[in-house]
SEDRENKOL-422817 format. One line per field, with one value per residue (C-alpha): residue number from 1; y, x, z; chain. Coordinates in Angstrom, 2 decimals. Layout:
<atoms>
nr <- c(NUM, ...)
y <- c(Y, ...)
x <- c(X, ...)
z <- c(Z, ...)
kette <- c(A, ...)
</atoms>
This chain:
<atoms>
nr <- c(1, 2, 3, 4, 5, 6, 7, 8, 9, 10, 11, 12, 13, 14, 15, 16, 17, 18, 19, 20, 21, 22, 23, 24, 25, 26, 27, 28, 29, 30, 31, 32, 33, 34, 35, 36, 37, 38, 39, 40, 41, 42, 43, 44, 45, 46, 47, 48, 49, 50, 51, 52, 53, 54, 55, 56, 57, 58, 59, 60, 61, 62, 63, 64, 65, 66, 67, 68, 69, 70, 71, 72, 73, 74, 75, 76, 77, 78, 79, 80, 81, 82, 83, 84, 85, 86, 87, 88, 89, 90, 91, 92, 93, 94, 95, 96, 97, 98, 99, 100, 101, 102, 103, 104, 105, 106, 107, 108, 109, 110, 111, 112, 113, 114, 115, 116, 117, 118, 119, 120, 121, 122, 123, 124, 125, 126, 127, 128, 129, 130, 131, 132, 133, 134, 135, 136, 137, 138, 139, 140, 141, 142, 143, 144, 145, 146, 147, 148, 149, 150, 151, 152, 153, 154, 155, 156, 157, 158, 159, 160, 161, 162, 163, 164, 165, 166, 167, 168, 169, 170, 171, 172, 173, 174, 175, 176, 177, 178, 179, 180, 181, 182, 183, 184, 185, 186, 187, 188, 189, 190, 191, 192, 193, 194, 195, 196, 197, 198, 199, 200, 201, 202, 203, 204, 205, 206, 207, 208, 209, 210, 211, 212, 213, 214, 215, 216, 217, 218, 219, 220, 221, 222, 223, 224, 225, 226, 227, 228, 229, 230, 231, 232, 233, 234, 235, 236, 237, 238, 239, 240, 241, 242, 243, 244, 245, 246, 247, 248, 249, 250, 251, 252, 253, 254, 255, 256, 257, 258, 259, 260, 261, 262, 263, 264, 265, 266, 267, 268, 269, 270, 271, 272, 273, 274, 275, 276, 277, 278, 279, 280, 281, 282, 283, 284, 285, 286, 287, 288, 289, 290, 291, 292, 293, 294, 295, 296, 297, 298, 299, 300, 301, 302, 303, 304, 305, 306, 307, 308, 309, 310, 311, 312, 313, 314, 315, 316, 317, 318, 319, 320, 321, 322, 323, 324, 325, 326, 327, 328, 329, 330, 331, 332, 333, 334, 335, 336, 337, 338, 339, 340, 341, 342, 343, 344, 345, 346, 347, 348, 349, 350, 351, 352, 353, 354, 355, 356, 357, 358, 359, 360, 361, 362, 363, 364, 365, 366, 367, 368, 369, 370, 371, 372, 373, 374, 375, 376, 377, 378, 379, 380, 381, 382, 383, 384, 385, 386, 387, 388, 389, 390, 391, 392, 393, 394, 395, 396, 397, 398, 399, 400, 401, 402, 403, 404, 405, 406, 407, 408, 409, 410, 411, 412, 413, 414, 415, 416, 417, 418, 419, 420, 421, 422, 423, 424, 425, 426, 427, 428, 429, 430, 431, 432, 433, 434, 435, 436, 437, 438, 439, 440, 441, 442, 443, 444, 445, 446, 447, 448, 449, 450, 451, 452, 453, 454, 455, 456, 457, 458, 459, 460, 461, 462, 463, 464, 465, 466, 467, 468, 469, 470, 471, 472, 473, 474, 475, 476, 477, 478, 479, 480, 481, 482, 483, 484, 485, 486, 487, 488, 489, 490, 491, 492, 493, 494, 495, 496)
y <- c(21.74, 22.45, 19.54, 19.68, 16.93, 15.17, 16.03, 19.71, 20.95, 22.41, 25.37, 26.22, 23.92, 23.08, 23.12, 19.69, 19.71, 21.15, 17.79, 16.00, 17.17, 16.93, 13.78, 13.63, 16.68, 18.33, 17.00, 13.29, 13.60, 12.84, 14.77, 14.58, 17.25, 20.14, 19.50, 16.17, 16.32, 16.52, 15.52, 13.89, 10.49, 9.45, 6.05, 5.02, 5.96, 4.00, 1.16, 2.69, 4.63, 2.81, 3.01, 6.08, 8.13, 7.16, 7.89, 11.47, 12.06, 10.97, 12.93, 15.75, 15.90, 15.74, 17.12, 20.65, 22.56, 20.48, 21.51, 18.89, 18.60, 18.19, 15.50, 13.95, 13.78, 12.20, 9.34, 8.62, 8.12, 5.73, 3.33, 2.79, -0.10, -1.08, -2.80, -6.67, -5.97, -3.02, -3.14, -1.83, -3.48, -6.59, -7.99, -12.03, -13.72, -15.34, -17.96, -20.05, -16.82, -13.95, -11.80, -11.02, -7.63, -8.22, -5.12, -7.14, -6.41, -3.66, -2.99, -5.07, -7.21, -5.76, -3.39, -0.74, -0.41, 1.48, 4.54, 4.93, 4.91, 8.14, 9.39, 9.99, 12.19, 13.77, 14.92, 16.24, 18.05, 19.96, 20.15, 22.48, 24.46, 25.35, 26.29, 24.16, 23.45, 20.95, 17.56, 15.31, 12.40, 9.85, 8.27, 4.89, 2.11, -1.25, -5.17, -5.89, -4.45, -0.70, -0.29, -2.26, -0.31, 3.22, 2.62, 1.12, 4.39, 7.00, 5.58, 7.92, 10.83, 14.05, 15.98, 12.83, 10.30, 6.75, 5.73, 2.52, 0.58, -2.87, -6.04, -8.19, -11.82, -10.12, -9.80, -12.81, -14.01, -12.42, -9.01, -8.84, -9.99, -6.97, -4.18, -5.49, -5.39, -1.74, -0.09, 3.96, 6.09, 7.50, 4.62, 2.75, 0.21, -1.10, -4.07, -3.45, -6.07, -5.69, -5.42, -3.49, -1.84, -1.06, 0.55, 2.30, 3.88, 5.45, 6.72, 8.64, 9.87, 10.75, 12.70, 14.87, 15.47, 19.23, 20.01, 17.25, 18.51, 21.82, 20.83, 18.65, 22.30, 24.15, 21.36, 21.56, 18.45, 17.67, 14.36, 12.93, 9.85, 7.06, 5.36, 5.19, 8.02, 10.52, 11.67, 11.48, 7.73, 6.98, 8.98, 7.04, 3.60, 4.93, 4.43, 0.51, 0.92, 2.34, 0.65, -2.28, -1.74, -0.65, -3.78, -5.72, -3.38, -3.67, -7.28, -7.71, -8.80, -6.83, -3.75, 0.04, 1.24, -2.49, -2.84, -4.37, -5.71, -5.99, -7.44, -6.27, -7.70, -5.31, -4.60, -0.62, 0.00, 2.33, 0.28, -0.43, 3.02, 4.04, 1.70, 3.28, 7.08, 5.57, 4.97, 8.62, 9.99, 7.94, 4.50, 1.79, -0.06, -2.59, -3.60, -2.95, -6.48, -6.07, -9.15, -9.77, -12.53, -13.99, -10.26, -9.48, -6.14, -4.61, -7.93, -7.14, -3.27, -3.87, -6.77, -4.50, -1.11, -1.27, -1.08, -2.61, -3.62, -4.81, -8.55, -11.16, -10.65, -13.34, -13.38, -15.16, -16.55, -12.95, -10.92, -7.35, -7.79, -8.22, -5.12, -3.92, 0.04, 0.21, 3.89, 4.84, 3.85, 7.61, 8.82, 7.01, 7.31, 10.99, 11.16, 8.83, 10.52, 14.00, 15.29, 16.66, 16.68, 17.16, 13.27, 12.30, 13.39, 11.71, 8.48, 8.40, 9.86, 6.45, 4.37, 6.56, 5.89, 2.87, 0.68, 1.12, 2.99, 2.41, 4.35, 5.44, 3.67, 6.45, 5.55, 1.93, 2.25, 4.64, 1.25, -1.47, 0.51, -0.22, -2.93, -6.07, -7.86, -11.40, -13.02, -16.15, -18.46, -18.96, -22.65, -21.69, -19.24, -22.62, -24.24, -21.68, -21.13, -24.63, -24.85, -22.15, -23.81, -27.35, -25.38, -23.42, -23.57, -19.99, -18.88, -16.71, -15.39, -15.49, -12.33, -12.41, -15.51, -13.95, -11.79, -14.88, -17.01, -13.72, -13.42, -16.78, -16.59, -13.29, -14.70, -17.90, -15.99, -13.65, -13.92, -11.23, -11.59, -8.81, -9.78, -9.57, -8.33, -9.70, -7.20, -8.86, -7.86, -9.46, -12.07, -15.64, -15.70, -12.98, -15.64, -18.67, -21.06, -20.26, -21.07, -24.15, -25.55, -24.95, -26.83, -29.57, -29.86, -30.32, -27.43, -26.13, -27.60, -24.25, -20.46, -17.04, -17.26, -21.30, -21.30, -19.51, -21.61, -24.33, -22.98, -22.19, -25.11, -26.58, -24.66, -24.87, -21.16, -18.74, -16.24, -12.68, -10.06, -8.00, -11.67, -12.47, -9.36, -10.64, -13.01, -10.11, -8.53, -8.60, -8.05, -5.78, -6.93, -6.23, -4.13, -4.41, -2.05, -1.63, 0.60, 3.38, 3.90, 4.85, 8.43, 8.30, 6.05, 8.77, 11.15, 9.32, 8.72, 12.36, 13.63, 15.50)
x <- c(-1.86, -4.05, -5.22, -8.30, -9.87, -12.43, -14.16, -14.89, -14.50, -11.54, -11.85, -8.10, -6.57, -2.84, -0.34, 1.68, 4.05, 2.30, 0.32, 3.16, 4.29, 0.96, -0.45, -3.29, -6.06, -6.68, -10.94, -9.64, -10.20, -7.90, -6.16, -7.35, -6.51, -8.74, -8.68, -7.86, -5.20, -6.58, -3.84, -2.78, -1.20, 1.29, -0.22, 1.96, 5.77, 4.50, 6.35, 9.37, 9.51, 11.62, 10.08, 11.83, 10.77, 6.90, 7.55, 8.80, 5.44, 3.50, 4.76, 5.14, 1.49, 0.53, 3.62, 3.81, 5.29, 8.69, 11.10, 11.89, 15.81, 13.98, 11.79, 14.57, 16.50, 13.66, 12.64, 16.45, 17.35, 14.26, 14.64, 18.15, 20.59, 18.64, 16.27, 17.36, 15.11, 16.42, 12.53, 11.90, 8.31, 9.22, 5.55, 5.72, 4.83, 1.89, 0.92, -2.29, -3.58, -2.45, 0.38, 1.81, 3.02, 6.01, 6.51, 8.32, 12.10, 12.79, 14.84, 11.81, 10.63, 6.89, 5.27, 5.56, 9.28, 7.62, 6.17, 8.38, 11.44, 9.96, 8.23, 11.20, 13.30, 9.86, 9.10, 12.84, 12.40, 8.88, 10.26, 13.11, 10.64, 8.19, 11.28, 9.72, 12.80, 9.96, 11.49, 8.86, 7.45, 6.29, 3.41, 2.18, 0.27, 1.12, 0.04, 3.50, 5.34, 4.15, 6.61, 9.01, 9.50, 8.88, 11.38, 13.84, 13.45, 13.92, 16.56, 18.61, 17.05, 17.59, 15.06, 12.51, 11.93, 9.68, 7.50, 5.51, 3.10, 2.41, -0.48, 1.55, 1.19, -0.25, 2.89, 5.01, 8.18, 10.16, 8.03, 8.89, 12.28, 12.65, 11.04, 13.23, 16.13, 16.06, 19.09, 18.93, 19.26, 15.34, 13.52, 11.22, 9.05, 6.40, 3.88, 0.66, -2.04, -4.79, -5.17, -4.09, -7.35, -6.87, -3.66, -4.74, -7.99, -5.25, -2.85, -6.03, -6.83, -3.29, -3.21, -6.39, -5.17, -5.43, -3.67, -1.09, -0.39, 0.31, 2.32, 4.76, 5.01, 6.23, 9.01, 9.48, 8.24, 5.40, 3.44, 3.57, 2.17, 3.77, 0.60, -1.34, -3.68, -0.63, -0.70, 3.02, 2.89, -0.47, 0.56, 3.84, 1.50, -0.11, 3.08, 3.57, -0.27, 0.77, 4.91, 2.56, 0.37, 3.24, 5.38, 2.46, 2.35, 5.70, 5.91, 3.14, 0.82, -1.73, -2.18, -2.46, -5.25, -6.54, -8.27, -6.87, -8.22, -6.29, -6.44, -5.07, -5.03, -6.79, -6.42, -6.62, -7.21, -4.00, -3.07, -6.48, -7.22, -4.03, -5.37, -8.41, -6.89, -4.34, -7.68, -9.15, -5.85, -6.87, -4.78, -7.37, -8.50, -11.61, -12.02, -10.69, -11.10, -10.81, -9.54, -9.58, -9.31, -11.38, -11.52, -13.78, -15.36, -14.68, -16.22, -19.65, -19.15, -18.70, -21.37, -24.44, -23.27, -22.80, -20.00, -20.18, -16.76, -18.21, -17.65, -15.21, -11.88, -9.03, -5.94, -4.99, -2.32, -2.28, -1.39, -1.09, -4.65, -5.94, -8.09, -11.69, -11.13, -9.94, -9.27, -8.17, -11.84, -12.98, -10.86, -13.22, -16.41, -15.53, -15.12, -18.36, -19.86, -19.45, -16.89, -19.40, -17.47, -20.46, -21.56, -18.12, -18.06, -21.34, -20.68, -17.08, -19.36, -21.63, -18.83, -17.29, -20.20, -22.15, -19.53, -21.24, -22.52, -24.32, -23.95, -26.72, -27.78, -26.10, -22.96, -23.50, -24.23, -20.61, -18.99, -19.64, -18.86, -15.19, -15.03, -16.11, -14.91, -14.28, -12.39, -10.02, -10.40, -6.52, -7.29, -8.24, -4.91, -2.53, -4.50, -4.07, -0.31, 0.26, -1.94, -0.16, 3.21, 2.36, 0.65, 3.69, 6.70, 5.77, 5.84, 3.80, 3.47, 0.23, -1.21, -0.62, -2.63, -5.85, -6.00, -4.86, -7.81, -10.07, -9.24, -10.20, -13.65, -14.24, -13.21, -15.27, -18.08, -17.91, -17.31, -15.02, -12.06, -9.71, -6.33, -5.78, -2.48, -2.51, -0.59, 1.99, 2.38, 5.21, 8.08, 7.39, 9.62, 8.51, 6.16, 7.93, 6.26, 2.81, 4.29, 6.37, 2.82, 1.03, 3.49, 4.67, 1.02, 3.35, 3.97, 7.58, 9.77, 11.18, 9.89, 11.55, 15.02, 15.37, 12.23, 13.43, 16.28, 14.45, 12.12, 14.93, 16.15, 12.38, 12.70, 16.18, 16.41, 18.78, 17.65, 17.94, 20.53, 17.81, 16.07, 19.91, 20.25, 17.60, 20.30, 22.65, 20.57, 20.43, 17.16, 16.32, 13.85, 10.04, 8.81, 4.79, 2.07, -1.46, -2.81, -4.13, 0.07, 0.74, 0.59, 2.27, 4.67, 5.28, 5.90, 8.47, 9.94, 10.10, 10.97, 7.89)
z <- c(-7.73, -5.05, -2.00, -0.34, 2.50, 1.62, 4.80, 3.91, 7.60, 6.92, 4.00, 2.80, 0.61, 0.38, -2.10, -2.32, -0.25, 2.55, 2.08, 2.14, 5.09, 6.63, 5.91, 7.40, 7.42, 10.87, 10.13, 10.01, 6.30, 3.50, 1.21, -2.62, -5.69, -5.64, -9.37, -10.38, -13.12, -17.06, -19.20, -22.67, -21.60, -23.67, -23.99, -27.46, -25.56, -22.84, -24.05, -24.92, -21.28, -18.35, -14.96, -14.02, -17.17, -16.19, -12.04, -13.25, -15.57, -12.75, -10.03, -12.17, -12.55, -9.01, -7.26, -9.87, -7.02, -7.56, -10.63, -12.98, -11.48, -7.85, -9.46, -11.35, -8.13, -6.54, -8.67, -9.50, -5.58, -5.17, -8.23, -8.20, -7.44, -3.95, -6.68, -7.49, -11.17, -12.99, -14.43, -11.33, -11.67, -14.09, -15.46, -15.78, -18.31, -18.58, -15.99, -15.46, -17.83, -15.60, -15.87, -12.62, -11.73, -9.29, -6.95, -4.67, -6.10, -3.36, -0.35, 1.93, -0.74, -0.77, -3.00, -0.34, -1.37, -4.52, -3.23, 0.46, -1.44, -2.85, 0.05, 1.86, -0.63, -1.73, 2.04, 2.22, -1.16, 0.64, 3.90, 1.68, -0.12, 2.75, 4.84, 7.49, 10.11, 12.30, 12.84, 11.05, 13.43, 10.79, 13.15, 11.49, 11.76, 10.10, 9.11, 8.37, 5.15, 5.79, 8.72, 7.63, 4.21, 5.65, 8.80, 5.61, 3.54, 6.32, 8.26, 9.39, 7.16, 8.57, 10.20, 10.64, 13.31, 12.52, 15.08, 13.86, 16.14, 14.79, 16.19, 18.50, 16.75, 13.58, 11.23, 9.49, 11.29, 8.35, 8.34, 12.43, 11.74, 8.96, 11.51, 15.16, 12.09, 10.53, 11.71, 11.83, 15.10, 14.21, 14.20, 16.81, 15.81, 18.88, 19.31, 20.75, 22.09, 19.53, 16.03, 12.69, 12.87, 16.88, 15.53, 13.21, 15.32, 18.07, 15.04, 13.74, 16.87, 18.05, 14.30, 15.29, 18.62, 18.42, 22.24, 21.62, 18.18, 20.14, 22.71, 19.68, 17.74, 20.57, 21.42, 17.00, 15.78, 13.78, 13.27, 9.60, 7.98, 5.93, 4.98, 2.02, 3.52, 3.32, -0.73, -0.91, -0.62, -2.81, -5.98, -6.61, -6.73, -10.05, -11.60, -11.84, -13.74, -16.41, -16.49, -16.57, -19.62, -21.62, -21.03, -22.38, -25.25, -26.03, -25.48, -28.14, -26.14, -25.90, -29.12, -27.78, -26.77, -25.92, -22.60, -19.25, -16.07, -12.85, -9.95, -6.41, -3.07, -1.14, 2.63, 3.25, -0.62, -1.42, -3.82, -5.91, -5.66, -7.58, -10.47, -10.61, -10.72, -13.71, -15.01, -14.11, -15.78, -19.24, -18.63, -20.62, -17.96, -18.07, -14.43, -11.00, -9.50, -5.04, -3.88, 0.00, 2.47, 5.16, 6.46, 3.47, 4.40, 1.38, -0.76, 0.63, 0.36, -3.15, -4.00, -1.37, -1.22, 2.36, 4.86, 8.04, 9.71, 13.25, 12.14, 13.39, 12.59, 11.59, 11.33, 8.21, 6.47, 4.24, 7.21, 5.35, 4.64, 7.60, 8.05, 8.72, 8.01, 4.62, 4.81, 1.34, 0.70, 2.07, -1.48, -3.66, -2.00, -2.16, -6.34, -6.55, -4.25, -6.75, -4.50, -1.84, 1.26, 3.76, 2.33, 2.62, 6.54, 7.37, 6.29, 8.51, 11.24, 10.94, 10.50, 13.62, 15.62, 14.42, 12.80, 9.59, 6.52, 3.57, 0.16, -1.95, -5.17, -7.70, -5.66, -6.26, -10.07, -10.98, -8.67, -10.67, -14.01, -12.51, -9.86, -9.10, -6.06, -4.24, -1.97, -0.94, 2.51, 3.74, 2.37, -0.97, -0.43, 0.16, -2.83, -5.10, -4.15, -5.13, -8.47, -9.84, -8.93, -10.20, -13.02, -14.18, -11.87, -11.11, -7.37, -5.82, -2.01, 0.14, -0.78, -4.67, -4.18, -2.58, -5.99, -8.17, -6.36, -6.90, -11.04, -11.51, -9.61, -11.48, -15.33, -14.02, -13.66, -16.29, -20.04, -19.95, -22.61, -21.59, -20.77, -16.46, -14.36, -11.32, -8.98, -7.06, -3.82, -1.84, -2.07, -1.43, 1.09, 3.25, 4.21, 3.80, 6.07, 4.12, 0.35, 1.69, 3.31, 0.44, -2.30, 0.08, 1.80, 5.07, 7.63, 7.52, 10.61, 10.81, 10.95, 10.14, 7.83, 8.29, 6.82, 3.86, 4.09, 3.78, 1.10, -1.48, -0.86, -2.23, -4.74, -6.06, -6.82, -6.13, -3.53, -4.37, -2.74, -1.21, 0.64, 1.50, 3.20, 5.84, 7.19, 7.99, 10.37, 13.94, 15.73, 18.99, 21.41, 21.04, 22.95, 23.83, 24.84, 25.17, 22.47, 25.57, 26.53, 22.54, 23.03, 26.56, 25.06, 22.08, 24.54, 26.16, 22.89, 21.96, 25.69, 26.07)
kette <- c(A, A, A, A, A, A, A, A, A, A, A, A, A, A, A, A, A, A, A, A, A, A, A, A, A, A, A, A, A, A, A, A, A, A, A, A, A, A, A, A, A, A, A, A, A, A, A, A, A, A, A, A, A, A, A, A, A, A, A, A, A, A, A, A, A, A, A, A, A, A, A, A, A, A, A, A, A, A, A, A, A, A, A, A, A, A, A, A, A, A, A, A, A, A, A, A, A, A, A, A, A, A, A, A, A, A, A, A, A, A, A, A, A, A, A, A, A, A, A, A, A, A, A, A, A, A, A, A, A, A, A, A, A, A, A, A, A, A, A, A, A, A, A, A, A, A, A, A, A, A, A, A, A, A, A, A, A, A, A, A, A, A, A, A, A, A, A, A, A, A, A, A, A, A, A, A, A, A, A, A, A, A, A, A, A, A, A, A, A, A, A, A, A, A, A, A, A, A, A, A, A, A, A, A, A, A, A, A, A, A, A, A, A, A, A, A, A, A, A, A, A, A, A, A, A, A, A, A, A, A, A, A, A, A, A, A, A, A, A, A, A, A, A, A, A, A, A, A, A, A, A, A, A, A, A, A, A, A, A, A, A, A, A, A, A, A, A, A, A, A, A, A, A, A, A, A, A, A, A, A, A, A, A, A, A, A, A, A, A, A, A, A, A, A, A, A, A, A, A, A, A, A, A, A, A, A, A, A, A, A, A, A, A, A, A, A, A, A, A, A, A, A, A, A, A, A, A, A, A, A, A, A, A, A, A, A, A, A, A, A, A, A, A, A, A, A, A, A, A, A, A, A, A, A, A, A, A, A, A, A, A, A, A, A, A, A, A, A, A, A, A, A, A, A, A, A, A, A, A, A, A, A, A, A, A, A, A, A, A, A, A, A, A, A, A, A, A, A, A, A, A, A, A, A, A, A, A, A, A, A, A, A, A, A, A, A, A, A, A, A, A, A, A, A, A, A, A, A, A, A, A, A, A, A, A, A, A, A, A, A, A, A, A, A, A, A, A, A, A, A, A, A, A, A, A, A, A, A, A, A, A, A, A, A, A, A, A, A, A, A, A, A, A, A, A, A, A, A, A, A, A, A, A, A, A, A, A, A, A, A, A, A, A, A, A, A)
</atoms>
């Protein structure tokens, strides 16, 4: 398996764990297979498969330069007894006439727990087999659960340091609480005045500092990603697609080789776009359905065919979606787009330069045979938080409710009759005060773990050992920055 950026300015590809290690290409492009994997998936022993059986298959595919005892190693460290679901990924049942997909039964209680407890052991397995003795900087920008799972998967990992800059005011109470909490002697997580998307802007352009980059290899360290834009941490997300569809199969609910829609809160589209390459790889999927909040850039990409992120942002009650550059987007414009790089690069040029880009109409006619889109206001959020609880007794967090809102605007619409998995993003009581104003329809007294406190208390449910662990950890101070000291304040980090 071969990688390849999906800018084209760049001519050698990669092999996979050279991507890995990477991240990021030196053109600002992303990494995608040179030739996307053609294989016979074993749709009928999807059922009979546990979640580790499926994460192996996956990875295998992708990840070829890995033996099968490397692999086996891999996926056996990440889904192991740091998960409070032995499922790994338990589907609900049905609720309000969605299944949920809960991803949420990790170390940080996010779906982010799924693919950076791999990423971790998977860059440690490629750091091994390129004989690279660099200590890996994991540089990242985050709206809340990306830093908090990848500082909780490579604490204290030899040979890497985390460095994650996060929006001052822009995370949950718990989310903070998690990232000022991670103990390890290699992490650092900082605040900076500004957004995800300000973030997220100076980690790109840190990445494609070229003299910078220089100056870290000749002091032997090298800059890595834990986002969705580094391969390593997008390929393990395909996974829970296809767990998914065989739990329904062998639950009887749906009959092999019946279709299935899902629907995925959607802030910088990692997580969507592993749906649709389950679907590329042969998983039976109907429709891709992109739900955002108020910050609903990718709603009107989808419903005009254009992409315009200088708009107002808000920050909403769905923090982790708060985002105007969905980058993961650049991976599926470039497969629509026929894989032609030099398309690819001028379109992230406009955006670049003019805020904005619009795709052509043979781009817009392969989108809608896969998604349709909508999204939630963070009042229809709190409403549809507490419909589905007075509904069914069934609890979901702030996010899982943007795509719960979205499902139900789409099957409104649409006289569509295949079954829909909601994907579930995060635990309820990562954002606490959000689920206990939406059932109670009074704001919680309290914020951080008294409002869980008081939220389990609502709900007379046990809380989980992974959601108790929050209340054993002590928190460092926050440190804030503007986002023009990030690379002086790397450097200070690093002793440069």
């Amino acid at each position: 398996m071969q990688y390849r950026s999906t800018r084209g300015q760049i001519t050698e590809t990669l092999n996979s764990p050279q991507a890995v290690i990477q991240g990021l290409a030196p053109d600002g492009g992303l990494f995608v297979p040179v030739n996307f994997p053609q294989v016979d998936l074993p749709l009928p022993n999807l059922a009979t498969m546990s979640y580790q059986a499926i994460a192996e298959l996956v990875l295998g595919w992708f990840f070829d330069d890995l033996s099968k005892d490397q692999l086996h190693q891999i996926v056996q460290g990440a889904y192991g007894s740091q998960w409070d679901d032995a499922t790994i990924a338990p589907l609900s049942k049905e609720h309000a006439g969605n299944y949920y997909l809960e991803l949420f039964h990790g170390p940080t209680l996010a779906f982010k727990d799924i693919a950076l407890q791999v990423l971790p052991r998977l860059m440690q397995k490629a750091l091994t087999i390129e004989k690279n003795s660099n200590e890996i900087i994991i540089l990242t920008a985050t709206s809340g659960d990306t830093g908090t799972a990848s500082m909780r998967g490579f604490s204290d990992q030899d040979g890497t340091r985390v460095i994650v800059f996060y929006p001052h005011g822009g995370v949950s109470p718990v989310q903070l609480r998690q990232m000022l909490g991670q103990r390890g002697d290699n992490l650092t997580a900082i605040a900076i005045e500004g957004n995800f998307d300000d973030a997220q802007t100076a980690v790109k352009t840190i990445f494609n500092d070229q003299s910078f980059n220089d100056q870290l290899l000749a002091n032997g360290f090298q800059f890595s990603s834990a986002n969705s834009m580094n391969i390593g941490r997008l390929i393990p997300q395909i996974v829970y697609y296809l767990s998914a569809y065989g739990q329904l199969v062998r639950r009887g609910d749906i009959k092999l080789g019946n279709e299935v829609n899902f629907t995925v809160p959607t802030g910088n589209f990692g997580d969507i776009l592993a749906g649709y390459y389950a679907k590329k790889l042969g998983l039976p999927i109907n429709r891709l359905i992109c739900a955002s909040d108020e910050n609903n850039v990718l709603t009107d990409f989808f419903n005009t065919g254009h992409y315009d992120r200088q708009r107002p942002f808000f920050l909403t009650n769905s923090p982790a979606m708060d985002i105007l550059v969905s980058s993961n987007l650049e991976r599926l414009l470039f497969d629509i787009y026929d894989e032609s790089a030099p398309s690819i690069n001028q379109l992230m040029e406009q955006l670049k330069n003019d805020g904005k880009y619009s795709i052509n109409a043979g781009a817009r006619a392969k989108l809608h045979t896969h998604f349709n889109a909508g999204f939630a206001t963070q009042q229809e959020v709190q409403r549809e938080i507490k419909r589905i609880y007075q509904q069914d007794g069934y609890v979901i967090d702030p996010h899982t409710a943007v795509a719960s809102f979205g499902a139900n605007e789409y099957y409104s619409a649409n006289n569509d009759p295949t079954p829909n998995v909601i994907i579930s993003t995060a635990s309820p009581y990562k954002f606490p005060e959000t689920v206990y104003q939406a059932i109670t329809d009074k704001q919680s007294p309290v914020t951080g773990l008294y409002a869980i406190t008081e939220l389990c208390q609502l709900l007379k449910q046990p809380l989980s050992p992974n959601v108790q662990q929050l209340f054993e950890q002590s928190q460092k101070n926050e440190q804030v920055i503007q986002p023009d000291q990030m690379k002086p304040t790397i450097r200070q980090i690093l002793q440069l």
